[in-house]
C-alpha positions as CSV (number, residue, x, y, z in Angstrom):
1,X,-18.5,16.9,-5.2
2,X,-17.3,13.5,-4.6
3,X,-14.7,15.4,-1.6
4,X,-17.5,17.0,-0.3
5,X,-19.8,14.1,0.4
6,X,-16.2,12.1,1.5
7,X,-15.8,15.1,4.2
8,X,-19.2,14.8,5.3
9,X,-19.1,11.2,5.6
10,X,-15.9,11.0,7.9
11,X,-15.3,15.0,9.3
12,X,-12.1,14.6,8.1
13,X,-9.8,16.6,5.3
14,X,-10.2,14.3,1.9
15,X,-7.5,15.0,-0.8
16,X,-7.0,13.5,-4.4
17,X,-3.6,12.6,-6.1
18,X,-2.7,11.8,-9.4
19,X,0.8,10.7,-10.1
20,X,3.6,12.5,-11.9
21,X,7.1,10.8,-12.2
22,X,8.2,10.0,-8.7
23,X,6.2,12.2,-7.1
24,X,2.3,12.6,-6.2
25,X,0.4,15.7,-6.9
26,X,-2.8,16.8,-4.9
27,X,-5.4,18.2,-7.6
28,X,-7.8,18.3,-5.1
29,X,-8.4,19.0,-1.4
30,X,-11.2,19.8,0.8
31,X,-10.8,20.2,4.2
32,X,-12.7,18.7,6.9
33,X,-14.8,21.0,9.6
34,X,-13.4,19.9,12.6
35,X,-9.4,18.9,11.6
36,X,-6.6,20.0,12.3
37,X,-5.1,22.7,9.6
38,X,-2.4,20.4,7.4
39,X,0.0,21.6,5.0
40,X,-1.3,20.0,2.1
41,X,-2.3,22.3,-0.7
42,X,-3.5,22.1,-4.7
43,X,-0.6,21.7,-6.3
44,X,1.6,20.4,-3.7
45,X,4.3,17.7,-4.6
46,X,4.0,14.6,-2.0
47,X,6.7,11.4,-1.7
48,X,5.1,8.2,-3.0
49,X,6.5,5.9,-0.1
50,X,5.3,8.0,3.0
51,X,1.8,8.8,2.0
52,X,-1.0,7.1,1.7
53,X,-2.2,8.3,-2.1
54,X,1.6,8.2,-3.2
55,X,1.8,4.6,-1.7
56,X,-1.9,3.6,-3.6
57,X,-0.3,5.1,-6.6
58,X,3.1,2.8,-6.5
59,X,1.4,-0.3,-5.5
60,X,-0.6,-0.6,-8.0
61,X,2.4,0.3,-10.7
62,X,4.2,-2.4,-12.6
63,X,7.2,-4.3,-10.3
64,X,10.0,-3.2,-13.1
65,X,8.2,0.4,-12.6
66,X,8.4,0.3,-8.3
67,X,12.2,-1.4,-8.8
68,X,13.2,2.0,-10.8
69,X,11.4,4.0,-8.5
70,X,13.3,3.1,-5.4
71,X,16.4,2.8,-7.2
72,X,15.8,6.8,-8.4
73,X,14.4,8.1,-4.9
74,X,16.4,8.8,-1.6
75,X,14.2,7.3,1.0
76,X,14.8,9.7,3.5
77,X,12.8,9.6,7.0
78,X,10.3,11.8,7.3
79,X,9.3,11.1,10.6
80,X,10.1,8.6,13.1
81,X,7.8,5.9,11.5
82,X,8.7,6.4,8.0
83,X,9.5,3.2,6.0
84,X,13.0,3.7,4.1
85,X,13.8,0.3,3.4
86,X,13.3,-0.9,0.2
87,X,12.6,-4.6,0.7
88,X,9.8,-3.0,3.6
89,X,8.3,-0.8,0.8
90,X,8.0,-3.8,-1.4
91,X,6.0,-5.6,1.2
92,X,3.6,-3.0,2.1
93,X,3.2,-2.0,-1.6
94,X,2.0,-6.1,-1.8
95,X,-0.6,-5.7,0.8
96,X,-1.9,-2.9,-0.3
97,X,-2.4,-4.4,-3.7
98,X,-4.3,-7.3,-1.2
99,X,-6.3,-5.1,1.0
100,X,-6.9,-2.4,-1.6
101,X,-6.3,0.4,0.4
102,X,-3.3,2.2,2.0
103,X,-2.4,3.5,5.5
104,X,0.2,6.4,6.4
105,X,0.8,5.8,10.0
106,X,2.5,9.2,10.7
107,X,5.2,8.5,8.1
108,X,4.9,12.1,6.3
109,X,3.6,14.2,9.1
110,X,4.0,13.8,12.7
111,X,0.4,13.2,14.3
112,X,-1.0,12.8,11.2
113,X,-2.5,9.8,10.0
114,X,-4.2,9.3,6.3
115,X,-5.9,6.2,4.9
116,X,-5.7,5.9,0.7
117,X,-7.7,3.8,-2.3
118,X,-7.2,3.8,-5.6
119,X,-9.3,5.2,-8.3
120,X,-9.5,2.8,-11.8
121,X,-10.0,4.0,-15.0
122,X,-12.3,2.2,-17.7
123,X,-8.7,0.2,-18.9
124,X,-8.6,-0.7,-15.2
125,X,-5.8,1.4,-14.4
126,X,-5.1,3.5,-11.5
127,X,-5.2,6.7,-12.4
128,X,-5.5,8.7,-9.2
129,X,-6.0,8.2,-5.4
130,X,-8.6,9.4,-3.0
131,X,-7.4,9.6,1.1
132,X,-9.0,11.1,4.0
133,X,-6.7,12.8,6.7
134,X,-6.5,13.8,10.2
135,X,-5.2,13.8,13.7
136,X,-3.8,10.5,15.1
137,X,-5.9,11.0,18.0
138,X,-9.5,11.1,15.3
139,X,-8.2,7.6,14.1
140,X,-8.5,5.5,16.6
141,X,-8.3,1.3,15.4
142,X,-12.1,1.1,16.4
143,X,-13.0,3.9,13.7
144,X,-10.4,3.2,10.7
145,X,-12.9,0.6,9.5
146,X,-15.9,3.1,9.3
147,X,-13.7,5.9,7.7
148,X,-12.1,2.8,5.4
149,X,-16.0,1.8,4.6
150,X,-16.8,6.1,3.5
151,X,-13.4,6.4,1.3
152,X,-13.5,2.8,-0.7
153,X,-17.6,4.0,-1.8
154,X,-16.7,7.2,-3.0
155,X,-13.6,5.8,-5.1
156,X,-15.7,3.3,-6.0
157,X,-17.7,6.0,-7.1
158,X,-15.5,7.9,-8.9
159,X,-14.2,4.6,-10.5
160,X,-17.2,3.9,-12.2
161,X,-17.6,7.1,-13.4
162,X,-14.6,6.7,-15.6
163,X,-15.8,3.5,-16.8
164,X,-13.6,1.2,-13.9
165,X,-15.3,-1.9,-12.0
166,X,-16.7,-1.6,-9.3
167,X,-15.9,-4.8,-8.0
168,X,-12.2,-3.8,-7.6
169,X,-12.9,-1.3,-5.2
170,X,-14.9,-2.5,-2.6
171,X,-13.2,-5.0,0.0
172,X,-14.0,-5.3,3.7
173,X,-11.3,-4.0,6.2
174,X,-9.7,-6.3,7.9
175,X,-10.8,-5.8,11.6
């Protein structure tokens, strides 16, 4: 339900990811009434540094924990905008931490964009992401704060469900 009212809110496909080893795995998807058909399916394995859920999942992971993960993983470009350096990765994983929320600028899919936040449990941990998805053209800089605004509410939502603080989740976007 929580995907649903996400879809509504934006017109936009909405997944969730949990994390599994050094991968992402979408558990959930709904698609939105007016995107473009994506790949993306339940089940589906995703890359942790070219999405946004994979990239909410590693930023919020411990530093020895993101150090072993990009010493494990070929960074391998995805598209022309993927980041494959490490020291890069380790940067945006920092200001996502900041800004609580990620952004995959066409790194996994080409004309794709997808914006991520994380999902605490009640031990404050992330435990999953939430990210909404569409067509680069639907994501225009002047609407990514709106869409922002719809996705951090309904993993705030889900966050206090499981017992997490609401007070983690909701930031303003910087405009």
């Amino acid at each position: 339900p929580y995907l649903v009212r996400l879809v509504n809110a934006v017109n936009q496909t909405a997944h969730l990811a949990i994390r599994e080893g050094n991968e992402a795995i979408y558990i959930d998807k709904v698609e939105g009434p007016k995107t473009l058909q994506m790949r993306s399916r339940v089940g589906m394995r995703v890359p942790l540094y070219c999405t946004a859920l994979g990239k909410v999942l590693l930023a919020y992971s411990s530093e020895e924990d993101v150090d072993r993960y990009l010493k494990e993983v070929e960074l391998t470009p995805r598209t022309q905008n993927t980041i494959v350096s490490p020291g890069k990765i380790k940067e945006e994983l920092l200001s996502i931490r900041k800004q609580g929320y990620a952004l995959d600028n066409q790194e996994n899919e080409q004309g794709i964009i997808c914006v991520g936040a994380p999902i605490f449990s009640f031990g404050e941990q992330v435990v999953a992401a939430i990210s909404v998805s569409g067509f680069f053209k639907d994501f225009s800089p002047d609407r990514i704060p709106e869409t922002l605004s719809s996705l951090q509410k309904i993993a705030s939502s889900i966050s206090q469900d499981l017992g997490g603080s609401k007070s983690r989740m909701v930031k303003e976007p910087n405009r």
